[in-house]
C-alpha positions in Angstrom: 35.2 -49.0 32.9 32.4 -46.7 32.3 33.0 -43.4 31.4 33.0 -40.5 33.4 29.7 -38.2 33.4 29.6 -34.2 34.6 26.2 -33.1 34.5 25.0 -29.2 34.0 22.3 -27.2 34.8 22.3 -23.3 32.8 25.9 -24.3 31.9 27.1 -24.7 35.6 28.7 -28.0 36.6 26.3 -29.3 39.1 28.2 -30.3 42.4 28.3 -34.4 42.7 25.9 -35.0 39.4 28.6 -37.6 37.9 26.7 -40.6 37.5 24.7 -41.5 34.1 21.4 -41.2 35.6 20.7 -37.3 37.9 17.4 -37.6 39.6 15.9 -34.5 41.2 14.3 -35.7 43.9 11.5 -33.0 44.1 11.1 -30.8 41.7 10.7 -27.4 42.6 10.3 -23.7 40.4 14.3 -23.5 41.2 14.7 -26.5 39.1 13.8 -25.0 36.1 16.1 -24.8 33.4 18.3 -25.8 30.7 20.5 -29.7 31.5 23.0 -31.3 29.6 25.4 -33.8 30.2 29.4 -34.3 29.0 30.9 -37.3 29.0 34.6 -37.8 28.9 36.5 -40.6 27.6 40.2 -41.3 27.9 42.5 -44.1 26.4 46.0 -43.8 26.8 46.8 -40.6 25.8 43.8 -39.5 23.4 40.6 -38.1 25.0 37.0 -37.7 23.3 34.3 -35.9 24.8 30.9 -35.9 23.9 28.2 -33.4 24.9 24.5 -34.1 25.1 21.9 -31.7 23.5 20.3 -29.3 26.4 17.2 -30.5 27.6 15.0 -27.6 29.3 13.2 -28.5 32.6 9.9 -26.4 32.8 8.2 -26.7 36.6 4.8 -25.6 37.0 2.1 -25.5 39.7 0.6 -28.8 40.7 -1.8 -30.2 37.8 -2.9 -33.3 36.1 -1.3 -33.2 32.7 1.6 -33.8 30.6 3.6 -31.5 31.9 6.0 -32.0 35.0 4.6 -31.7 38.3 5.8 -29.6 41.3 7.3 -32.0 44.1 7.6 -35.1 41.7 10.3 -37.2 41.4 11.9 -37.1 37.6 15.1 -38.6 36.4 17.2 -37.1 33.3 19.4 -40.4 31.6 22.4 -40.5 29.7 22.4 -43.3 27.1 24.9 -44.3 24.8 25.4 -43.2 21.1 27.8 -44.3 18.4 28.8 -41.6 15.6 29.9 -43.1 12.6 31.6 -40.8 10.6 
């Protein structure tokens, strides 16, 4: 059973973003901001929840570069990561 994801944009839970993967579709100057991702885990009665570092979305007019372009698809991924302390 995988665990459950909430996805945030600017610290606000984003409405149906619970999968590991949130695509935005077109990206667009409303876009911008800062995205994280919490992921719960519960066995039994014990719960651990872990909390991505914010990664900031920057849109900007259409050019060739590096950056991110307006109207492009992008996806944001959660992958897995063991602690071992």
């Amino acid at each position: 059973m995988k665990a459950p994801c909430q996805w945030y944009k600017d610290d606000v839970a984003i409405d149906g973003a619970t999968e590991a993967s949130y695509t935005i579709s077109a990206a667009a100057d409303t876009d911008a901001g800062s995205y994280k991702v919490v992921v719960t885990n519960t066995n039994g009665t014990a719960t651990a929840t872990a909390t991505s570092t914010a990664c900031v979305l920057t849109v900007e007019a259409p050019v060739v570069s590096d950056n991110l372009i307006f109207g492009k698809a992008y996806t944001l991924d959660a992958t897995s990561h063991t602690d071992n302390d």
